[in-house]
C-alpha positions as CSV (number, residue, x, y, z in Angstrom):
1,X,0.0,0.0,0.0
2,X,2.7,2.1,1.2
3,X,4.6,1.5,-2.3
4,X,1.0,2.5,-4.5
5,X,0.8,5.5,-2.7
6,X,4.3,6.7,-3.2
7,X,4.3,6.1,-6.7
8,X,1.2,8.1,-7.0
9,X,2.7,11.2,-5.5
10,X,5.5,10.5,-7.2
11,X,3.9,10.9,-10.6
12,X,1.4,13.8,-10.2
13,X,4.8,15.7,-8.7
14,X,6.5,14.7,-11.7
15,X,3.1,15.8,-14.0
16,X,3.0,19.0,-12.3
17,X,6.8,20.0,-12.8
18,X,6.1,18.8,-16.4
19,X,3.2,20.4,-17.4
20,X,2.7,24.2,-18.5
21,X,1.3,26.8,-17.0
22,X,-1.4,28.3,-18.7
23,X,-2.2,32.2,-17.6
24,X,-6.4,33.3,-17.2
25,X,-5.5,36.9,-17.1
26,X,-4.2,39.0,-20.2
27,X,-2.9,41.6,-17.9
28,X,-0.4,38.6,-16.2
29,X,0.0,37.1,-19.5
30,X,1.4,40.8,-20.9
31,X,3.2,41.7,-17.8
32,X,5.3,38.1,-17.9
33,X,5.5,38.6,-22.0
34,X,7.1,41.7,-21.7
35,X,9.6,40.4,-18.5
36,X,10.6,37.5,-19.9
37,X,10.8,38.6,-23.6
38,X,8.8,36.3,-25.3
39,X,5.2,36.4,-27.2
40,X,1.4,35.4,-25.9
41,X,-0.1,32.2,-27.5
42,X,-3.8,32.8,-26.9
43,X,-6.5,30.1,-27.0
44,X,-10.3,30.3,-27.5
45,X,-11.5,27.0,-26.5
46,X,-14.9,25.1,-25.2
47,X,-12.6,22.5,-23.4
48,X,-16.3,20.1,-22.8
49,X,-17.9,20.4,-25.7
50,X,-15.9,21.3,-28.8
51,X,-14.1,18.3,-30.2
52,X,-11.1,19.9,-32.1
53,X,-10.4,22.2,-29.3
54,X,-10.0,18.6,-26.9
55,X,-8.2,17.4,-30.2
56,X,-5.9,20.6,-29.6
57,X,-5.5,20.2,-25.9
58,X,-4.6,16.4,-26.1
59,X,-2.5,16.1,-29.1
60,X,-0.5,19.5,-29.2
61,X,-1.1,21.5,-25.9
62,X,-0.4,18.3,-23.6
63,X,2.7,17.0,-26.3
64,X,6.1,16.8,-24.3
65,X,7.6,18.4,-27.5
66,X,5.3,21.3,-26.9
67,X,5.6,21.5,-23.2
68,X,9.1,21.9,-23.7
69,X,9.1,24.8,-26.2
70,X,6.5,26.3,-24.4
71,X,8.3,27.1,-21.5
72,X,11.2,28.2,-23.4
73,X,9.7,30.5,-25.7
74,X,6.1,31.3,-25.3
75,X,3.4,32.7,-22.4
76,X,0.4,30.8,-22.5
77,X,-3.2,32.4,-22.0
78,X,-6.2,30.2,-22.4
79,X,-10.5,31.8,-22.5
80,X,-12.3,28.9,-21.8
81,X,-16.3,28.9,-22.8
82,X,-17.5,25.5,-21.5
83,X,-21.1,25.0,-21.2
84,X,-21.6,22.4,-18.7
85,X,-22.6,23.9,-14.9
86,X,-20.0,21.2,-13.6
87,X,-17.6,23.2,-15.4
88,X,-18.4,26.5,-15.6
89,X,-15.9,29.0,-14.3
90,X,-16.1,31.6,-11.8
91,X,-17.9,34.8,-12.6
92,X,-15.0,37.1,-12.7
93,X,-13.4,34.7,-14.7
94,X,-16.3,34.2,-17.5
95,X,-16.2,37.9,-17.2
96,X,-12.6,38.5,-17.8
97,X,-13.2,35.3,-21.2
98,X,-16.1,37.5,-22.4
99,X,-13.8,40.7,-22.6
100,X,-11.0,38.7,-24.3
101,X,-13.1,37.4,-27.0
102,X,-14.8,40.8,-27.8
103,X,-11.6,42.0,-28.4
104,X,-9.9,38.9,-29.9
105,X,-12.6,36.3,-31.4
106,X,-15.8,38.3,-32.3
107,X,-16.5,35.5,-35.0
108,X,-16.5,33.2,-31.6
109,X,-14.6,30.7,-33.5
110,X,-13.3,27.4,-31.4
111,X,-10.7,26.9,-31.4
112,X,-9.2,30.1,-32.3
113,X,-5.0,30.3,-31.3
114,X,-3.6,33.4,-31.8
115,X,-0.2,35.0,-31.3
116,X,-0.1,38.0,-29.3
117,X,3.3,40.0,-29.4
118,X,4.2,41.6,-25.4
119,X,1.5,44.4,-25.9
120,X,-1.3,42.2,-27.2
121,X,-0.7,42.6,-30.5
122,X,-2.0,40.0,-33.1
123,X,0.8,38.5,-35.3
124,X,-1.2,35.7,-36.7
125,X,-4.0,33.4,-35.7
126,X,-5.1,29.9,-36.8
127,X,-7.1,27.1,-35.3
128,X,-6.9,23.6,-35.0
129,X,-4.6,21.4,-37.2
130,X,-4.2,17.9,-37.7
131,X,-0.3,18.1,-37.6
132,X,2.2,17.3,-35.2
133,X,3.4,19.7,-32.5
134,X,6.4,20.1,-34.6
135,X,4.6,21.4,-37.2
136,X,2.2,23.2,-34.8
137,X,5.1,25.2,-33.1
138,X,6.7,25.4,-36.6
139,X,3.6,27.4,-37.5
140,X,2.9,29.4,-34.3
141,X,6.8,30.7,-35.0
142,X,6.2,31.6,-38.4
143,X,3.5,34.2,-36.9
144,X,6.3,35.9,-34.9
145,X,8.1,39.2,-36.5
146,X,11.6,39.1,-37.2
């Protein structure tokens, strides 16, 4: 017993360290952008209930490849819009969504990724792609200026 619950902590210590840290507030997501030098990779998604945006999430968000250059290169800021009550978010947080996508996704397209320079500038946007997260980063780079 002792051994099952050691290698349980051991693992979500080691998911936690792995995993990326995904920003809810534009203002933090600029603020670290600008310390740290590097550009804003903002999501649109309906995480329960639109299928390529769980596509996105499992096969390029949650990619080791991706982790890795996330935290190199990129600050990550994800609006969420799901519709079940189980998940819905807090109201200050819907609130703060709501204001992102009137400025950023008035077509409410999901999933909608853009590329946001350290002032919240668009450089490019695109959606979901069957690709790998190779060619994902490859493209999300390709929106940066040089």
């Amino acid at each position: 017993m002792k051994t099952i619950l050691l290698t349980a902590v051991i693992m979500i210590i080691a998911l936690s360290l792995s995993a990326q840290k995904w920003e809810t507030s534009i203002d933090v997501a600029k603020s670290k952008a600008g310390q740290e030098g590097k550009n804003i990779v903002l999501t649109f998604s309906g995480s329960d209930w639109c299928i390529p945006c769980i596509k996105l999430e499992k096969n390029i968000w949650e990619s080791a490849e991706f982790i890795e250059y996330s935290k190199a290169h990129l600050i990550l800021l994800r609006a969420d819009f799901p519709k079940k009550k189980a998940n819905a978010l807090p109201k200050e947080q819907q609130e703060q969504n709501d204001k992102l996508a009137e400025i950023y996704n008035k077509q409410g397209l999901f999933p909608f990724v853009l590329v946001l320079d350290k002032k919240g500038q668009v450089l490019g946007s695109t959606g979901y792609k069957n690709v790998t997260p190779k060619e994902y980063i490859v493209l999300l780079h390709s929106f940066e200026k040089k």
